[in-house]
N, C-alpha and C positions, 0 to 999 in steps of 0.2 A: 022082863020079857024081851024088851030089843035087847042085852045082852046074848041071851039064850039064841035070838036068832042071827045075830051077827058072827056067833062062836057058829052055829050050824053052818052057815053060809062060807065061815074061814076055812074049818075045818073039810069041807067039800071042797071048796078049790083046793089047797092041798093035798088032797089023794092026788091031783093030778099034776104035782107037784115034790115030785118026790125028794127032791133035792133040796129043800127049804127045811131048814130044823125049824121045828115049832115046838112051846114051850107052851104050856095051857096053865093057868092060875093055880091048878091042882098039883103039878108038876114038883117033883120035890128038886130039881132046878131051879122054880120058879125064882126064890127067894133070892139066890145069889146072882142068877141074870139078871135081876132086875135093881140089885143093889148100884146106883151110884154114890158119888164121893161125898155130897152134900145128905147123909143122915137125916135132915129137919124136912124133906120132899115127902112124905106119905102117902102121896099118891099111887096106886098099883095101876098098870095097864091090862087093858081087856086080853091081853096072850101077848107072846114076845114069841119073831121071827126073825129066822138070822140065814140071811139067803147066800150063796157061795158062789153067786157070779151074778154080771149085769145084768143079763134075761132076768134072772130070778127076781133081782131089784124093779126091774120094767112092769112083769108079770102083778106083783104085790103091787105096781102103784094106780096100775088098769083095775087091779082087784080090789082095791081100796077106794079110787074116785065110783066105779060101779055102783060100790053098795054108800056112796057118802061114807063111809066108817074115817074117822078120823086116825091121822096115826101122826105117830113122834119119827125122828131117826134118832140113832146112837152111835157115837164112833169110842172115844173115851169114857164117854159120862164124867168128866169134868166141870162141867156146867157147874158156876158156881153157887146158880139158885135151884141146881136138881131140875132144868129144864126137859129134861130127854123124856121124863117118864110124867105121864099125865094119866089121870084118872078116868078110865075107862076106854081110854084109846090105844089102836093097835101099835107095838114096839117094833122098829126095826133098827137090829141091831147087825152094823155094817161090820163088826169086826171080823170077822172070815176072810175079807175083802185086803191084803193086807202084803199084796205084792208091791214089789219093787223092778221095773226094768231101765237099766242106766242104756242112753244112747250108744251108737256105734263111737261120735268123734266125744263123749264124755262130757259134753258140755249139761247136761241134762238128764231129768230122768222122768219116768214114769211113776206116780205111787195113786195105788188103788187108795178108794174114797175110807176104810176102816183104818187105817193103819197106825200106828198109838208111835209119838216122839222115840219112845226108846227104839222100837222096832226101824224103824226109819234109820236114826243114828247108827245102829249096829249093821245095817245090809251095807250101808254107804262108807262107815269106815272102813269094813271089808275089802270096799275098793278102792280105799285110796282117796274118798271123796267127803263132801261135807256140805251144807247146807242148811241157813237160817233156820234154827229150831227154839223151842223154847226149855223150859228147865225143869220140867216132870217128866219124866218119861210115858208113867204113864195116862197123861192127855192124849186127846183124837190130835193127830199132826191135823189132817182139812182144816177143821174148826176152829183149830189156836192158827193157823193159816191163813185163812179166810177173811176173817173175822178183825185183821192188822197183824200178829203176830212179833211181840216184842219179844226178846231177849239175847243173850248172851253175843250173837255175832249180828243183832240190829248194826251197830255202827262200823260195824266191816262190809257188810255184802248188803244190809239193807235191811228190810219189814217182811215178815212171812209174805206178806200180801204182794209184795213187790218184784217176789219170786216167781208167781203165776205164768207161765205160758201158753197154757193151755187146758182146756179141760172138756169132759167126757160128761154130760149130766143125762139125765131121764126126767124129762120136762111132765108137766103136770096130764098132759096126752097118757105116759107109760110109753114114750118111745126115747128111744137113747139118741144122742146129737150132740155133734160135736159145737162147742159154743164157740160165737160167735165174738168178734172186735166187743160189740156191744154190751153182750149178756157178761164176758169179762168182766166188762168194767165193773157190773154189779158185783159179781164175786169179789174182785177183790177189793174185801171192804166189807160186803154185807152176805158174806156165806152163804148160805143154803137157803136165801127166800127164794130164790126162782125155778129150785128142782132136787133131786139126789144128786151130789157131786162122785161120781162114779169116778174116774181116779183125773187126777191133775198131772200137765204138764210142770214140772220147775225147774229152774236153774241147779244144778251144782257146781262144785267148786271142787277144783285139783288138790286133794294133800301131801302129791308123791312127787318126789324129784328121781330123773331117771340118772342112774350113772352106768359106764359103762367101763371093760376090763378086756385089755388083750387077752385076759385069761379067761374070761367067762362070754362066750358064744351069745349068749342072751342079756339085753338091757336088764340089768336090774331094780326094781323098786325100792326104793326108801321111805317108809311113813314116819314123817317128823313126829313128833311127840308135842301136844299141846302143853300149854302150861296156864296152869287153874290150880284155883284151890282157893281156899275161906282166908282172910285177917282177921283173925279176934282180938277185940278193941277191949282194954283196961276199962268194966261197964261198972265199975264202983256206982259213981254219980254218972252215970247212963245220959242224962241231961246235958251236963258237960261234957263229956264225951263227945255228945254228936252237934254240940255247937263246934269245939274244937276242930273234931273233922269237918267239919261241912267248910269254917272257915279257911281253914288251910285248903282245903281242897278247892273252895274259888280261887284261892292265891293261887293254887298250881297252874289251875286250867287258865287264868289269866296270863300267866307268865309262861308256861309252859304249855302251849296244846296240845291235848291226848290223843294220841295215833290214833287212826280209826280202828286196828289192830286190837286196841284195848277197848277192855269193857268192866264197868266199874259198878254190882248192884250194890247197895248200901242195904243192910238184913237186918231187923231186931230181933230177935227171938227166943224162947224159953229156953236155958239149957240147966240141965241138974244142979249146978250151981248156980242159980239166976238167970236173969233177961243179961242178953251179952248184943252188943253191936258188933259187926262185922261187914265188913267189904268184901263179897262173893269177887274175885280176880282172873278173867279170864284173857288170856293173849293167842290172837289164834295168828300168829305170824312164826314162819319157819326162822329169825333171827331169834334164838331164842336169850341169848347173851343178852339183848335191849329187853327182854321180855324181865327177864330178874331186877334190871336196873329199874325200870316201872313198877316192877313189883316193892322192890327196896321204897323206893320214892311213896309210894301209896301206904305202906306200912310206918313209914314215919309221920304222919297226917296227924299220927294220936299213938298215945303210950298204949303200944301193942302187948296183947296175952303169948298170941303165937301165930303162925302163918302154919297153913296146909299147903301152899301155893309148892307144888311141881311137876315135872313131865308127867303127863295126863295121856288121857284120850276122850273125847266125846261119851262113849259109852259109860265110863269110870265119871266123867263128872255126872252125869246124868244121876247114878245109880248114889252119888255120894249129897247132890241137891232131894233125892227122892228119902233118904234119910230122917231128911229133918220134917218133911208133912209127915202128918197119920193117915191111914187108909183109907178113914173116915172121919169128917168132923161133923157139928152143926150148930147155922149158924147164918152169918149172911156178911158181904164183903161190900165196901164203899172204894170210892177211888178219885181222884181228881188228877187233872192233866195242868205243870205251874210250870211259871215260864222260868222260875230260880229259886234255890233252897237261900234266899235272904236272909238278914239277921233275925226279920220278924216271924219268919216261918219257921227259922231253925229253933228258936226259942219256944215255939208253939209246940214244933211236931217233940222236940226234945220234953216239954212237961208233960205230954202224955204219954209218952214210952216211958218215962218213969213210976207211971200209974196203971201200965198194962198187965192184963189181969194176969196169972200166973200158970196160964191153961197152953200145951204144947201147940197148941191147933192156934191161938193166937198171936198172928204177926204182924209185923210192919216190914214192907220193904217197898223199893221205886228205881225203877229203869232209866236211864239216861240218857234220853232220843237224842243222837246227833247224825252229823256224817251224812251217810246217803240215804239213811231213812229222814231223815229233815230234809230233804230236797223235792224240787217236781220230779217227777216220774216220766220215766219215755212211754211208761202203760196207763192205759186209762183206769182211772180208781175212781171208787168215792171215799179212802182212807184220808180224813181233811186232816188230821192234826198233824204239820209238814213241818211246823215253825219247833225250833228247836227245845225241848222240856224236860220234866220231869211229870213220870207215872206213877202215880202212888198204890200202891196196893195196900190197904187198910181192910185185915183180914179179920172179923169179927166171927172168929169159929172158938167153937170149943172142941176136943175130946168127950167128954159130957154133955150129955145135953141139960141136964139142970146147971150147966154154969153157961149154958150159951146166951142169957138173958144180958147177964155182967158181959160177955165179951161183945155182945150187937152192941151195948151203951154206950160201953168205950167208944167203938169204932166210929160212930154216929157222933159223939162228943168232939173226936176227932176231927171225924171232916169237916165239922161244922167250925171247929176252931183255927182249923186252916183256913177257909172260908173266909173267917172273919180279922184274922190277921194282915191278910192284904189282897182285900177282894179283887182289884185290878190283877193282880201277881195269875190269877188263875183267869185258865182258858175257858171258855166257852162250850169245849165239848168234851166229852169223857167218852174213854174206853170201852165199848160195848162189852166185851167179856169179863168186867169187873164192876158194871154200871149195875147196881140192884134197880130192878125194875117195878119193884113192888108197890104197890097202888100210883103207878105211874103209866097215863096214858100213853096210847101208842103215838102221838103224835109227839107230844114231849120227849118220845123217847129218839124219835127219829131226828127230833130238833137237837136235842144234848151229843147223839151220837154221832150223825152228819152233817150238823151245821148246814154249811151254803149247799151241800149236796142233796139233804133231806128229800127236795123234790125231783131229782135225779132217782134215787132210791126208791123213790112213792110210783115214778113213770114207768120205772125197768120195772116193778113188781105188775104194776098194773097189765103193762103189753105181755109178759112172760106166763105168767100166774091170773088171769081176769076173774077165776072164780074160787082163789085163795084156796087152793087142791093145800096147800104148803102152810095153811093158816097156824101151824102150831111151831113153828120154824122162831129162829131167836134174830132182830124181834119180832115179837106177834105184831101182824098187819091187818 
């Protein structure tokens, strides 16, 4: 029955509303709007709305505190415990939302609160520009944003989060404001507890050199060509393998330190012929000459299969990293934040990639936080993990879901084995977008994910949000 009248009550505000797509449970839409990337979520929501401007987003969250009705947002649905979608709460689904306006002097830009990594990558190469993103395209940018933001140009320009200049929210009222020093600081770091992130200020970055010709009246542009691509590692004895590389790879970075230019993820992954190790290679510097000689260097680490590694572009790696996930898995992912791939932990993570299960959707890989994302910030954050690391991503998905049991076990055996190989080795707080929260309190979870901040985090919610309008937001408060 309160179903029945929460749909009547939706549904009448939307006549007056005409510009809000709405999708009702009946909807032969339904299924596929409502489909996120985590498959094991079964939760359905009470109707999915997908509104195409800020009013719209304002209007839905006055319409929603009104009636108490509970709702989710969505930009991605990458969540990788299928958070977006909850059972019997209203969906609002931001992807509409999915502009981009780059400044007058280009240092910066505008991107509405939907707008998914790939989309992002492709307006801003357009122009010549670029900006810490991460390596799916299709992720919500906000939330892999927000939320810290690791990958491929962390150690060049920084942490998604560390991008933030400004931002556009609809506070738990239904009125839009522009955030403040303060409310910032919660964003970057703890995403979307305090409102709708209607679009963000960020940094970008120049990829065009200008030259000019007695002969040609107008400067012209040059977009350098990035240089990326995979090293597939000889994964016979896969164990070996990735002791060899890990230790060579101390030796380099001991003796040789890595530009911040370069970026180095280390992959295990299923491929037709076996679980294969690879070093994802990305150089985002216009010398591209030092860029092969790194590359050269990284591929001798370990008796290489072959290198993809050449002039790229953002767009093309995106679309060549989006390859290797499935559309959909299910499943559940663990993670640990370690201060060094040691002899005891390379021995550790090495015996279980030799035992990981044989399902596409089951990986292992880990980021390599240094540079300017390892430093204080001139912005206020509560993003604490500063000290220099490794992020593990310990993906327990399947493609099937009757193998998803075998790949949770694994994953869970894993972290527990790293854990116990050199407990001191590991940090104290773990990555929110990778931390399963599953029968884990909200307090524990603010303690794992914010550490010394936790009560920074607990204060901004409380003054921002006092009657938990946002209670379904990641994480739950």
């Amino acid at each position: 029955m309160a179903d029945t009248t929460q749909l009547t009550a939706l549904e009448t505000f939307l006549q007056a509303h005409p510009t809000i797509k709405y999708i009702s449970a009946s909807s032969p839409e339904y299924l596929s709007a409502r489909k996120v990337w985590n498959g094991s979520r079964r939760d359905n929501p009470l109707a999915i709305v997908q509104p195409q401007s800020s009013s719209d987003v304002a209007s839905l969250i006055r319409f929603a505190k009104s009636q108490s009705l509970p709702f989710t947002l969505r930009s991605g649905g990458h969540n990788l415990e299928g958070r977006s979608v909850v059972d019997g709460a209203l969906l609002i689904d931001l992807r509409g939302l999915n502009a981009v306006t780059i400044a007058a002097d280009r240092r910066s830009a505008l991107v509405q609160g939907g707008i998914l990594l790939g989309e992002l990558a492709d307006k801003l190469w357009a122009e010549g520009l670029a900006t810490p993103i991460g390596t799916i395209p299709s992720v919500g940018y906000v939330g892999w944003a927000t939320y810290g933001g690791y990958g491929p140009f962390s150690s060049h320009w920084g942490l998604g989060a560390d991008k933030i200049l400004g931002a556009t929210v609809v506070n738990p009222d239904g009125e839009i404001i522009a955030a403040d020093e303060t409310l910032l600081q919660g964003i970057r770091g703890a995403g979307g507890l305090f409102g709708v992130i209607i679009d963000l200020t960020i940094k970008v970055y120049p990829l065009t050199t200008v030259s000019t010709s007695p002969l040609e009246p107008m400067p012209k542009l040059t977009y350098p060509q990035l240089l990326a691509g995979a090293i597939l590692y000889d994964s016979t004895n896969i164990t070996k393998t990735f002791l060899d590389f890990n230790a060579a790879y101390r030796a380099l970075v001991d003796s040789d330190p890595l530009p911040p230019q370069l970026s180095i993820q280390q992959t295990a992954f299923n491929s037709p012929s076996g679980r294969l190790l690879a070093a994802i290679f990305v150089w985002s510097s216009p010398d591209l000459d030092a860029g092969h000689t790194w590359a050269a260097k990284i591929a001798a680490l370990a008796p290489t299969l072959a290198s993809t590694v050449a002039e790229t572009t953002i767009p093309a790696l995106l679309a060549s990293n989006a390859a290797l996930v499935p559309s959909t898995a299910y499943g559940s992912p663990l993670t640990h934040n370690i201060r060094s791939i040691n002899p005891a932990v390379a021995e550790t993570i090495g015996q279980y990639l030799a035992t990981m299960p044989s399902d596409p959707a089951t990986m292992f890989t880990m980021h390599h936080l240094r540079g300017p994302s390892a430093t204080t910030q001139n912005h206020p954050n509560v993003f604490v993990a500063r000290e220099p690391h490794y992020m593990l991503e310990i993906l327990g998905y399947a493609v099937e879901e009757k193998h998803s049991a075998e790949a949770m076990e694994w994953a869970l055996q894993m972290a527990r084995g790293v854990q116990r190989a050199d407990p001191a080795n590991v940090l104290p707080t773990a990555y929110i977008s990778l931390y399963n929260t599953a029968a884990t309190s909200s307090d524990e979870v603010l303690r794992r994910v914010y550490g010394s901040k936790a009560e920074v985090v607990r204060d901004l919610k409380r003054g921002f949000d006092p009657e938990n309008v946002f209670r379904l937001t990641v994480p739950e408060m």
